[in-house]
C-alpha positions in Angstrom: 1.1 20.3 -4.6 -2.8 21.4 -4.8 -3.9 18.2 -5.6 -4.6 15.2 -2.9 -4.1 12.4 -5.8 -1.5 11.7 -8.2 -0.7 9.3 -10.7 2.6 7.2 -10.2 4.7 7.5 -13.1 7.4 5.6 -11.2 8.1 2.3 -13.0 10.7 1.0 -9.9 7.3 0.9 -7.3 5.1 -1.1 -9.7 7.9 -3.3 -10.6 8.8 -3.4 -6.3 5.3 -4.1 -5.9 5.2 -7.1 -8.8 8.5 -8.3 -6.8 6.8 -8.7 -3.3 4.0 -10.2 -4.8 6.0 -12.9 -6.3 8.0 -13.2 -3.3 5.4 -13.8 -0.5 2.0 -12.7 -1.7 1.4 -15.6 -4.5 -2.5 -15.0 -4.0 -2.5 -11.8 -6.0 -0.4 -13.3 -9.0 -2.7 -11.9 -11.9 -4.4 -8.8 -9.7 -4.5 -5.6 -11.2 -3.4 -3.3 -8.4 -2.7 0.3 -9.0 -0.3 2.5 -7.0 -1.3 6.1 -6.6 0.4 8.6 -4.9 -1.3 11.1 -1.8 -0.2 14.3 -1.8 -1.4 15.4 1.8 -0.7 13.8 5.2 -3.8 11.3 6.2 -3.9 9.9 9.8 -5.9 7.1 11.1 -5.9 6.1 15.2 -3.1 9.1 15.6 -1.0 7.3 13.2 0.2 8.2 9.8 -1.1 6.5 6.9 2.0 5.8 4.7 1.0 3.0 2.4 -3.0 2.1 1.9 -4.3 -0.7 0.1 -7.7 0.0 -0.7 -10.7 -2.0 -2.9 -11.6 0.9 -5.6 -16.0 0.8 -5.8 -17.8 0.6 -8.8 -17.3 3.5 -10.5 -13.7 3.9 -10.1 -13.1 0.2 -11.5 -15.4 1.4 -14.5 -12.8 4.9 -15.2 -10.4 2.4 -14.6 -12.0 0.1 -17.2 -12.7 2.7 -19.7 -9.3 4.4 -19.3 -7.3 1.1 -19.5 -9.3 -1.8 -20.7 -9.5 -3.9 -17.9 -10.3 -3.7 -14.1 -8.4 -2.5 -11.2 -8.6 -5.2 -8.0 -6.9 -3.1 -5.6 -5.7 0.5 -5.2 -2.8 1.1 -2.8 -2.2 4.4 -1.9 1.6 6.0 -0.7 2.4 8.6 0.9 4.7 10.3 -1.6 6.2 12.7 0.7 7.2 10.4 3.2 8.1 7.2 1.1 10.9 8.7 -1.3 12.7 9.4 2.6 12.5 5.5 2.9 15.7 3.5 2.2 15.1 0.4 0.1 14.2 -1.9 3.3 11.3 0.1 4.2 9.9 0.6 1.0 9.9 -2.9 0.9 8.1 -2.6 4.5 5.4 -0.7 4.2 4.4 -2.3 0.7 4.3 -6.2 1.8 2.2 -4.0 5.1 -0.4 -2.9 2.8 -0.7 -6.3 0.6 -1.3 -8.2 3.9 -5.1 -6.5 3.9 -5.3 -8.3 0.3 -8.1 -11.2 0.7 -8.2 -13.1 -2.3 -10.8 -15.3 -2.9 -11.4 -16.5 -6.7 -14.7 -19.1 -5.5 -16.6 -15.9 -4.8 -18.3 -13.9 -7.1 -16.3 -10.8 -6.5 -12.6 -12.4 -4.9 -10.8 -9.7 -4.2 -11.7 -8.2 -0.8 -9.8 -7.2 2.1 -9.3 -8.3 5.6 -8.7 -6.7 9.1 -5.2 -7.4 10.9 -5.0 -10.3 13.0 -3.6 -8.5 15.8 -2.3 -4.8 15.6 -0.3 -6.4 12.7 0.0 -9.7 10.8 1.2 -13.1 12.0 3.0 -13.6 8.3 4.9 -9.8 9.0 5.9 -10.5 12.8 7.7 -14.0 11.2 8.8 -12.1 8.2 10.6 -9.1 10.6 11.3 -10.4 13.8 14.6 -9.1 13.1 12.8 -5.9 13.0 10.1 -5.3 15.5 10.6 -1.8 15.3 9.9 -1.8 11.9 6.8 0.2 12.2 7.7 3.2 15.1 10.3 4.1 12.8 8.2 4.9 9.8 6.1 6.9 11.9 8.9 9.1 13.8 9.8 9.8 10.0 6.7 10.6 8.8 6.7 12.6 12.1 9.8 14.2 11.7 9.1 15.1 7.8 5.5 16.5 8.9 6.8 18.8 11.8 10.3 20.2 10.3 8.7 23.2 9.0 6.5 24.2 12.0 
């Protein structure tokens, strides 16, 4: 794949992601976020960046706009070579991960903003997987292990 962005043509994640947001993220009920898939490995602080949710600026909201008649609140970006190697669980994971920097707002002008971690993660996560601290060093040895087969 040449090219670093690609469009998600897979119905099952937007509908995953409408799930989680019903289930525990009742703040963005009505938010427009779109999933897009990256093509190349991105790292952050030596770790891989598997699911990014990110707030899109001005002039991707108006392509957004133009393209699809309304605005776009959030973009969350996957890693698509690593996620299809995710089992259900983790998809689930690394999705309610992302939505957690989701700062929703509507008394402000512009509401939808996002927020830094609370600690390396989020309080609502560690209660949500405390059956599964190790949630998170799993994803990363295989994003590790899909990254370094070839080599």
């Amino acid at each position: 794949m040449s090219e670093t962005y690609s469009q998600v043509t897979d119905d099952d994640i937007r509908k995953l992601i409408d799930t989680i947001i019903e289930k525990d993220f009742k703040n963005l009920t009505g938010s427009i976020i779109e999933p897009i898939f990256l093509n190349k490995k991105k790292m952050s602080k030596g770790k891989y960046q598997l699911a990014t949710l990110s707030k899109p600026n001005s002039l991707i909201k108006h392509i957004f706009k133009t393209i699809n008649g309304n605005d776009v609140d959030y973009i969350l970006f996957f890693d698509v070579e690593v996620y299809y190697q995710f089992d259900d669980r983790d998809k689930n994971l690394i999705i309610s991960h992302a939505l957690e920097f989701a700062d929703v707002d509507m008394e402000k002008d512009n509401p939808y903003t996002l927020r830094g971690a609370e600690v390396e993660t989020f309080y609502d996560e560690i209660e949500r997987n405390k059956e599964d601290t190790q949630w998170q060093q799993r994803h990363q040895d295989i994003a590790e292990q899909h990254y370094t087969k070839d080599e």
